[in-house]
N, CA, C and O atoms as CSV, one atom per row, in Angstrom:
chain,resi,resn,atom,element,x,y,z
A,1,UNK,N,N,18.974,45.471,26.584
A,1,UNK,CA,C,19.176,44.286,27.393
A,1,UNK,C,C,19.139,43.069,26.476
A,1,UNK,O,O,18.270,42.883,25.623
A,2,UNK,N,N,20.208,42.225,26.744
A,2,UNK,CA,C,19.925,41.167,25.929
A,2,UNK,C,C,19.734,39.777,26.722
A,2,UNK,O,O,20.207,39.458,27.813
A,3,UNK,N,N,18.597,38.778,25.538
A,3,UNK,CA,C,18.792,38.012,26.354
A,3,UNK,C,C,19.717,36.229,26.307
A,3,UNK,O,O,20.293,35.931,25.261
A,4,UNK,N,N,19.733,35.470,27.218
A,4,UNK,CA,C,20.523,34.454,27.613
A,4,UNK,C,C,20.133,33.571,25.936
A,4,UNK,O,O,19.036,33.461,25.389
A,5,UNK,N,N,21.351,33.111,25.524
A,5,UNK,CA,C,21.379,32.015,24.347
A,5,UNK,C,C,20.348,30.912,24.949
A,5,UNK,O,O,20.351,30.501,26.110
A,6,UNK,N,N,19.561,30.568,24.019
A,6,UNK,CA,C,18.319,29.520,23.926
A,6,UNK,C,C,18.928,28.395,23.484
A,6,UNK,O,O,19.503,28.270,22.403
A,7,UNK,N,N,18.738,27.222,24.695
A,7,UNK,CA,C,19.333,26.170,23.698
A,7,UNK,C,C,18.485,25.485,23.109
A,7,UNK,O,O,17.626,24.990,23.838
A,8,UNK,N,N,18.387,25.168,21.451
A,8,UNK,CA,C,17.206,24.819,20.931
A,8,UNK,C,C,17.324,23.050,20.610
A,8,UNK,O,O,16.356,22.477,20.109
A,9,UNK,N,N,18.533,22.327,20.936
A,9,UNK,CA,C,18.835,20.969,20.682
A,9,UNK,C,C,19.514,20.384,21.882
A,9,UNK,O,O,20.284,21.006,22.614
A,10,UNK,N,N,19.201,19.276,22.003
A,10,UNK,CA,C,20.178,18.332,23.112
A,10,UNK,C,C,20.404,17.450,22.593
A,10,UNK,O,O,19.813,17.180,21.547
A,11,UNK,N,N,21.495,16.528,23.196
A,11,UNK,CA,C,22.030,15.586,22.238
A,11,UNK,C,C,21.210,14.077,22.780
A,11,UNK,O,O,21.178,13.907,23.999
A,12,UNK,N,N,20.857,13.494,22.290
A,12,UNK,CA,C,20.325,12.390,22.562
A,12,UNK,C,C,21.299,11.452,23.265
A,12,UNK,O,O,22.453,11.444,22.836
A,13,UNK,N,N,21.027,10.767,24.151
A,13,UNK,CA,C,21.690,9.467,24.528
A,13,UNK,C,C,22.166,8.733,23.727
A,13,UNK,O,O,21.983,9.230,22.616
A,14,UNK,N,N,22.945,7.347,23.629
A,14,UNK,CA,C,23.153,6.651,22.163
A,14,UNK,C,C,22.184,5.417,22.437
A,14,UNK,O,O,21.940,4.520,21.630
A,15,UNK,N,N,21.665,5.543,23.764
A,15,UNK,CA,C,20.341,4.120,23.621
A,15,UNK,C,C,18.922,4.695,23.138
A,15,UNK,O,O,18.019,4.088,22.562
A,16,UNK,N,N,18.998,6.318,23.620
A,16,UNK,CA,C,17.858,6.700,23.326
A,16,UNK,C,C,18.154,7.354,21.333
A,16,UNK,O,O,17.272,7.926,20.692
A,17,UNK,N,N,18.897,7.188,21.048
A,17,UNK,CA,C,18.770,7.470,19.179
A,17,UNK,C,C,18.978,6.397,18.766
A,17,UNK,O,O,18.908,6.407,17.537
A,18,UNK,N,N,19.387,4.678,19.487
A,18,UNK,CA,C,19.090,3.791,19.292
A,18,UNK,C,C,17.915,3.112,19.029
A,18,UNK,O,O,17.711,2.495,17.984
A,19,UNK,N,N,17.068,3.217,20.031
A,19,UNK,CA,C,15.358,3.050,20.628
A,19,UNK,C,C,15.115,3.733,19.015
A,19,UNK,O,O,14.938,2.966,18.068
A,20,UNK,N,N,15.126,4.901,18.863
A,20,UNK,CA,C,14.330,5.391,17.723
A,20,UNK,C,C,14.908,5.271,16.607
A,20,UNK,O,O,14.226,5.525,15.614
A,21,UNK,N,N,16.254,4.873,16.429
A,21,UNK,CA,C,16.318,4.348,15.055
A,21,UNK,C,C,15.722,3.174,15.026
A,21,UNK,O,O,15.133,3.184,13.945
A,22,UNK,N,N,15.491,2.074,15.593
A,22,UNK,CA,C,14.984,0.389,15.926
A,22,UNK,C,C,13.233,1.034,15.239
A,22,UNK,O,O,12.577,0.828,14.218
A,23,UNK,N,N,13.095,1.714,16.264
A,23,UNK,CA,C,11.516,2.355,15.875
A,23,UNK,C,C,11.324,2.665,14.678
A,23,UNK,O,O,10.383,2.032,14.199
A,24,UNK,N,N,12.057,3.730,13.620
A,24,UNK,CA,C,11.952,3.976,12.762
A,24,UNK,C,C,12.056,3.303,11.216
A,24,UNK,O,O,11.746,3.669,10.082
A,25,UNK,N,N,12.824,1.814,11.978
A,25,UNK,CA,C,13.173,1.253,10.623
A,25,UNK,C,C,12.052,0.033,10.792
A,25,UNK,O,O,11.713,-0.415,9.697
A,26,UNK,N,N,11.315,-0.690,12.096
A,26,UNK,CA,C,10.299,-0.748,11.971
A,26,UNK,C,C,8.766,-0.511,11.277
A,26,UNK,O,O,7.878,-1.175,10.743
A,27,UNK,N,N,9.131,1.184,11.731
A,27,UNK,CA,C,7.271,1.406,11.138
A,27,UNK,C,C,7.828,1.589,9.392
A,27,UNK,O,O,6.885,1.592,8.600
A,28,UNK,N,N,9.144,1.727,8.798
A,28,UNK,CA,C,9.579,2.257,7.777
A,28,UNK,C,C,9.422,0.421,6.689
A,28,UNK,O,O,9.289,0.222,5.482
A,29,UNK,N,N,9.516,-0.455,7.776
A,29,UNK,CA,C,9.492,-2.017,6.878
A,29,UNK,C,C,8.052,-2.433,7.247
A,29,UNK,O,O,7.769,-3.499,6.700
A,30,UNK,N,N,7.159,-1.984,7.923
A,30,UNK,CA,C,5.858,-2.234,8.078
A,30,UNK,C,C,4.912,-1.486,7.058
A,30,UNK,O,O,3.835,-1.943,6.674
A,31,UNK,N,N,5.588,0.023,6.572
A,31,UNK,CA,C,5.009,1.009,5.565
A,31,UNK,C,C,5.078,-0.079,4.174
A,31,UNK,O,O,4.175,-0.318,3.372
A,32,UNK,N,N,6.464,-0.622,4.210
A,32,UNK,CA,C,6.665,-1.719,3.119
A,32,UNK,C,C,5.656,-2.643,2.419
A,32,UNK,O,O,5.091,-2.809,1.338
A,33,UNK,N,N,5.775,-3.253,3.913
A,33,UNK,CA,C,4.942,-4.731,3.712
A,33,UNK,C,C,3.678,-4.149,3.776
A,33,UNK,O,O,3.146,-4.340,2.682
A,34,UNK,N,N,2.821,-3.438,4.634
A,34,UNK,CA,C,1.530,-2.390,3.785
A,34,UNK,C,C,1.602,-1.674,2.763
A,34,UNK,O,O,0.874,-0.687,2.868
A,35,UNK,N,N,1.962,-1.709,2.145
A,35,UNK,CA,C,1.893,-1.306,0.781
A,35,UNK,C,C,2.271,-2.588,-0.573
A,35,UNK,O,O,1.839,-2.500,-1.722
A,36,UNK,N,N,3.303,-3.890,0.031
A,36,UNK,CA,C,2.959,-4.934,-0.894
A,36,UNK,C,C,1.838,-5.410,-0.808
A,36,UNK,O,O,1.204,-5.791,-1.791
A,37,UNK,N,N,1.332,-5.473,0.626
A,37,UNK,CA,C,-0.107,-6.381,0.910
A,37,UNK,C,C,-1.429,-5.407,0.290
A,37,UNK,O,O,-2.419,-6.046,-0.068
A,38,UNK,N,N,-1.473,-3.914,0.156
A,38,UNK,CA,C,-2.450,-3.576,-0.973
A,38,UNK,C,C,-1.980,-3.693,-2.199
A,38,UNK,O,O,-2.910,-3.745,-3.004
A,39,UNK,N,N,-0.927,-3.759,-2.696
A,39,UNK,CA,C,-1.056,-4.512,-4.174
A,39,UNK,C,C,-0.989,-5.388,-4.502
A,39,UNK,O,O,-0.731,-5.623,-5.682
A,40,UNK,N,N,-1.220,-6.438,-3.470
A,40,UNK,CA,C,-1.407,-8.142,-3.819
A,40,UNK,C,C,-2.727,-7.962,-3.629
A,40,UNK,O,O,-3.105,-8.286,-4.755
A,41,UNK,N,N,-3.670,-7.698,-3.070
A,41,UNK,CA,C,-4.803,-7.206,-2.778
A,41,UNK,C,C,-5.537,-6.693,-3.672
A,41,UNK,O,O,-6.695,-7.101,-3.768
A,42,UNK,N,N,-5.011,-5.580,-4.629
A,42,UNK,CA,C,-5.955,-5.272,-5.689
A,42,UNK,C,C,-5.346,-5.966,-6.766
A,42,UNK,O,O,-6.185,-6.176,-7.642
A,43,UNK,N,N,-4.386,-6.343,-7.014
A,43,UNK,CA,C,-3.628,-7.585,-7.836
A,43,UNK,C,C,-5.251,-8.899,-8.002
A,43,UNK,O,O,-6.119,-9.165,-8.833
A,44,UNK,N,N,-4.742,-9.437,-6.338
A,44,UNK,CA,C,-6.279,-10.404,-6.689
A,44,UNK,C,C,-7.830,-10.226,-6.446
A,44,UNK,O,O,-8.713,-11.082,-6.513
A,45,UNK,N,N,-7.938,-8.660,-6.097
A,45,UNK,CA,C,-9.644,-8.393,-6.885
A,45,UNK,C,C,-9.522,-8.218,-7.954
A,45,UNK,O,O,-10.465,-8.398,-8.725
A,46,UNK,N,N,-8.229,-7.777,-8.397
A,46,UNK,CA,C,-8.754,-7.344,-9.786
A,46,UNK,C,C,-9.037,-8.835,-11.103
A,46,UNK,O,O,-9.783,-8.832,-12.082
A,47,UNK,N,N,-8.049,-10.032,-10.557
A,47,UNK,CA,C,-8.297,-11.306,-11.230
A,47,UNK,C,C,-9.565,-12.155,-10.970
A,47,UNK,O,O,-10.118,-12.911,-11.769
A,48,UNK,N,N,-9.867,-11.917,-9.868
A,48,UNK,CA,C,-10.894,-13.064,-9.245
A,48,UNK,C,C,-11.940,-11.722,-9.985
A,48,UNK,O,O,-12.923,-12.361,-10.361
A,49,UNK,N,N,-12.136,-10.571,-10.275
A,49,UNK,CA,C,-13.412,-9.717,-10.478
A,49,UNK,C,C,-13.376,-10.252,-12.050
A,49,UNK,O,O,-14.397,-10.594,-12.648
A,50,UNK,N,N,-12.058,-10.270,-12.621
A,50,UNK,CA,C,-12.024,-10.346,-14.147
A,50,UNK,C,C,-12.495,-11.679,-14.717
A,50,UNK,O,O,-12.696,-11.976,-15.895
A,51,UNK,N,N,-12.666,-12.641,-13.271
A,51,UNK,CA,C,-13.074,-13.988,-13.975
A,51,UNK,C,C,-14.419,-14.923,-13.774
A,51,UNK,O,O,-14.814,-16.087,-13.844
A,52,UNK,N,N,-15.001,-13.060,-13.355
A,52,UNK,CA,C,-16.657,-13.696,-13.901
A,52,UNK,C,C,-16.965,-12.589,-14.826
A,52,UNK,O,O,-16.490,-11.455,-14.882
A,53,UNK,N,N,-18.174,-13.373,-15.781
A,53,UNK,CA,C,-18.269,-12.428,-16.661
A,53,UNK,C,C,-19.236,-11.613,-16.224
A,53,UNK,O,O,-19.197,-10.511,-16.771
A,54,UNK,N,N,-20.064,-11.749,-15.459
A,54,UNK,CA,C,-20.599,-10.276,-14.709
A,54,UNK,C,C,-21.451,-10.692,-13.093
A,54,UNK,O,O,-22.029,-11.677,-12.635
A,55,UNK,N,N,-21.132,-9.385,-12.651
A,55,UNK,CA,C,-21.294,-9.691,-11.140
A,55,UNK,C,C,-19.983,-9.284,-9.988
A,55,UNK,O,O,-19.847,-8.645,-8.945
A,56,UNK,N,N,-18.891,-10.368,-11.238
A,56,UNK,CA,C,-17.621,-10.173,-10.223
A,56,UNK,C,C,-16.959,-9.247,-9.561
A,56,UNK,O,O,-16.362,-9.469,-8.507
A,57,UNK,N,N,-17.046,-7.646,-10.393
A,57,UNK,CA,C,-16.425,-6.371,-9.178
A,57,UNK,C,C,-17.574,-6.207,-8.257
A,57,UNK,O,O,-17.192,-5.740,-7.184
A,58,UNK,N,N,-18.743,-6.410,-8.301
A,58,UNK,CA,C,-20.018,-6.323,-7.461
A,58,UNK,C,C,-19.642,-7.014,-6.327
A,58,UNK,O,O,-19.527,-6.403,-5.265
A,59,UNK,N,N,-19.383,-8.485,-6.417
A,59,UNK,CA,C,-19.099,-9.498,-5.377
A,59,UNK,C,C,-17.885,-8.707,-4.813
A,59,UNK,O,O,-18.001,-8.044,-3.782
A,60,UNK,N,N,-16.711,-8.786,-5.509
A,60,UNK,CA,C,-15.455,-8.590,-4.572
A,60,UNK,C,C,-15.600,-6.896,-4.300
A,60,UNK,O,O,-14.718,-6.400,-3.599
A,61,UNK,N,N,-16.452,-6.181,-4.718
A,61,UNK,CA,C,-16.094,-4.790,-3.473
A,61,UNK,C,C,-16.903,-4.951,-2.585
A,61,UNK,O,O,-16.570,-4.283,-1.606
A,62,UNK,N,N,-18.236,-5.766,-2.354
A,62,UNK,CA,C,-18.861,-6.101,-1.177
A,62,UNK,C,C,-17.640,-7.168,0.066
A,62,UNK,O,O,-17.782,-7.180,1.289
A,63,UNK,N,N,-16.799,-7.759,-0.524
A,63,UNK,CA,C,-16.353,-8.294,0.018
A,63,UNK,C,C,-15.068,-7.929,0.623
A,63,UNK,O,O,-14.667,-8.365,1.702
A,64,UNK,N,N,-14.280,-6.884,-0.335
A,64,UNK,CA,C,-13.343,-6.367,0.445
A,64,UNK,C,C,-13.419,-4.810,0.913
A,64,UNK,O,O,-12.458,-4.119,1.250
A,65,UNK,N,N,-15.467,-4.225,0.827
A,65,UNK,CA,C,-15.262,-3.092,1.429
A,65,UNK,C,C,-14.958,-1.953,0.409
A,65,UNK,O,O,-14.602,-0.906,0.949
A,66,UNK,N,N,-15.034,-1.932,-1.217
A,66,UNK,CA,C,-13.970,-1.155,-2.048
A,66,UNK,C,C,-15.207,-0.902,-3.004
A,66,UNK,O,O,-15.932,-1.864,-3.259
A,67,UNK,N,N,-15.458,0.212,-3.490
A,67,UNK,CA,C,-16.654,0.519,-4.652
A,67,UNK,C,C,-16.464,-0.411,-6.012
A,67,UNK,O,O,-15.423,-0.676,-6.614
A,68,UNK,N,N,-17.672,-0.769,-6.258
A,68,UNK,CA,C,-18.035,-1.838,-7.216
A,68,UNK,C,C,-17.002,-0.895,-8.857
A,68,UNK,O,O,-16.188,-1.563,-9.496
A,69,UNK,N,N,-17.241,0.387,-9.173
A,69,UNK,CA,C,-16.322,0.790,-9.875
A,69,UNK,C,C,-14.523,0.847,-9.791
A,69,UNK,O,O,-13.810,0.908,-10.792
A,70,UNK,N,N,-14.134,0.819,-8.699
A,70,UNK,CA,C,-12.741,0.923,-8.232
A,70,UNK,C,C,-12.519,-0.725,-8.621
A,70,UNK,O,O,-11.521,-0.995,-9.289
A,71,UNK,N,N,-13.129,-1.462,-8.350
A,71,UNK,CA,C,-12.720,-3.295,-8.813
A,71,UNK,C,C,-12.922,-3.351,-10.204
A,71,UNK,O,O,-12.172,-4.108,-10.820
A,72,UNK,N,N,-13.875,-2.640,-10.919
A,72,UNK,CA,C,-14.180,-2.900,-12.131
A,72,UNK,C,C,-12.731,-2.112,-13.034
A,72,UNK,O,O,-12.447,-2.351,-14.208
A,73,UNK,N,N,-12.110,-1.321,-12.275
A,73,UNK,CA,C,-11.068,-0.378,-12.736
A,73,UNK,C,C,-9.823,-1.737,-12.981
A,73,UNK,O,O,-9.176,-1.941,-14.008
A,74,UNK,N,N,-9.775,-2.466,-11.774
A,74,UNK,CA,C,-8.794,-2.992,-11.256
A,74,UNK,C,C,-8.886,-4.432,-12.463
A,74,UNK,O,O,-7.871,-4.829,-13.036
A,75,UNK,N,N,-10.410,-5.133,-12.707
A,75,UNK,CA,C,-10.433,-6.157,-13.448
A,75,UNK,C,C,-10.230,-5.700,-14.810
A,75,UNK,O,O,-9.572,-6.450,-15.531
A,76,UNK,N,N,-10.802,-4.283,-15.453
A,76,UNK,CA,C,-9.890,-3.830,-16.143
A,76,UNK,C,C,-8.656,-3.753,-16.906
A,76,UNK,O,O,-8.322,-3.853,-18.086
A,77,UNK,N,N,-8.101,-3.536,-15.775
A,77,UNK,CA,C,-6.235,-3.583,-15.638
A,77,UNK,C,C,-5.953,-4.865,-15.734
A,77,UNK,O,O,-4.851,-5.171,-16.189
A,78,UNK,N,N,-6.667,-5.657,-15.421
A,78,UNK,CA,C,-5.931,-7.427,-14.711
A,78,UNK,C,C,-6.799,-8.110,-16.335
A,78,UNK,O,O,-6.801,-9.340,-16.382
A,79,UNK,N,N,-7.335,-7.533,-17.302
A,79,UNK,CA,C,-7.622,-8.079,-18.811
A,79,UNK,C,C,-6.629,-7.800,-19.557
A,79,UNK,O,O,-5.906,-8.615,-20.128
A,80,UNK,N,N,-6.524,-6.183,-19.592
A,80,UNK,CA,C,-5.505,-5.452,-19.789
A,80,UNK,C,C,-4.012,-6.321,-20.319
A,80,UNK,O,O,-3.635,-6.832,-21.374
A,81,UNK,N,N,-3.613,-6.198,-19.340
A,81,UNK,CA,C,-2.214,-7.286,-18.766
A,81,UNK,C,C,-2.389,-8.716,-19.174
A,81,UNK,O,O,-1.350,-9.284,-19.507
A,82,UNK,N,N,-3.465,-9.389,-19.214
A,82,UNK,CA,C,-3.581,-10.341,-19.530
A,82,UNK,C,C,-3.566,-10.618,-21.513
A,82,UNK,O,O,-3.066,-11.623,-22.020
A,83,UNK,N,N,-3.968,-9.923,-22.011
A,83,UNK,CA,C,-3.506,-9.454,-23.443
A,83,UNK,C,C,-2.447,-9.373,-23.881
A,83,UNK,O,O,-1.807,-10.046,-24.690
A,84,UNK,N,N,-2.155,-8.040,-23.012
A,84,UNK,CA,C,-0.527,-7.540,-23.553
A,84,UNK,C,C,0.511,-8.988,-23.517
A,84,UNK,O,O,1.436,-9.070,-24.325
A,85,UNK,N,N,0.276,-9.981,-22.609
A,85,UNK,CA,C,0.855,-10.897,-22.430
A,85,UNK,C,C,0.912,-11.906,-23.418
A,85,UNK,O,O,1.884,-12.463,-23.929
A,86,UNK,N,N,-0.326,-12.046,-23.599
A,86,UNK,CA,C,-0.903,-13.241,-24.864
A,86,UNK,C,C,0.222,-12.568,-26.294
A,86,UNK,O,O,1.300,-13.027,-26.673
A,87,UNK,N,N,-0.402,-11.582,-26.719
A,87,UNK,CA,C,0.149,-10.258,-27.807
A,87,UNK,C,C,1.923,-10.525,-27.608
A,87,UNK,O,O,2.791,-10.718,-28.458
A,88,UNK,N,N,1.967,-10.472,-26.706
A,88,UNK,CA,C,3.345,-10.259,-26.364
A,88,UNK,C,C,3.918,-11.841,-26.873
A,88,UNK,O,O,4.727,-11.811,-27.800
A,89,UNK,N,N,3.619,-12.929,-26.432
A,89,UNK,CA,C,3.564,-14.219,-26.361
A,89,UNK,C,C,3.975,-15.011,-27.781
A,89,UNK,O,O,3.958,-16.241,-27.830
């Protein structure tokens, strides 16, 4: 006995693959702009941590919530760069 073909797709409406393309390119330019806004973010802990000479990743991971080593990584990086620049210069 066999059985009846399964239909495994339907075709979408063109308002309803509209609706979800609108949706998709949404959360797809919001993924964006969350992801520039954490690297402007550790961009400026990592400067404002690099421009005390001690204390500063202490202060800014109490302040943005982020382990006092992960800022010290970041002021690090933000000396780092600040060299290569001078060097470079």
């Amino acid at each position: 006995m066999t059985s009846p073909a399964r239909m495994t797709r339907i075709a979408l409406s063109p308002a309803e693959a509209h609706e979800l393309d609108e949706l998709t390119r949404t959360v797809e330019d919001c993924a964006t702009a969350l992801e520039q806004a954490r690297a402007a973010l550790g961009n400026a802990a990592g400067r404002i941590a690099a421009s005390y000479e001690r204390g500063g990743p202490a202060a800014v991971a109490a302040q943005v919530g982020w382990s006092r080593q992960h800022v010290s990584t970041l002021a690090a990086d933000h000396r780092r760069e600040q060299h290569e620049q001078v060097d470079a210069a």
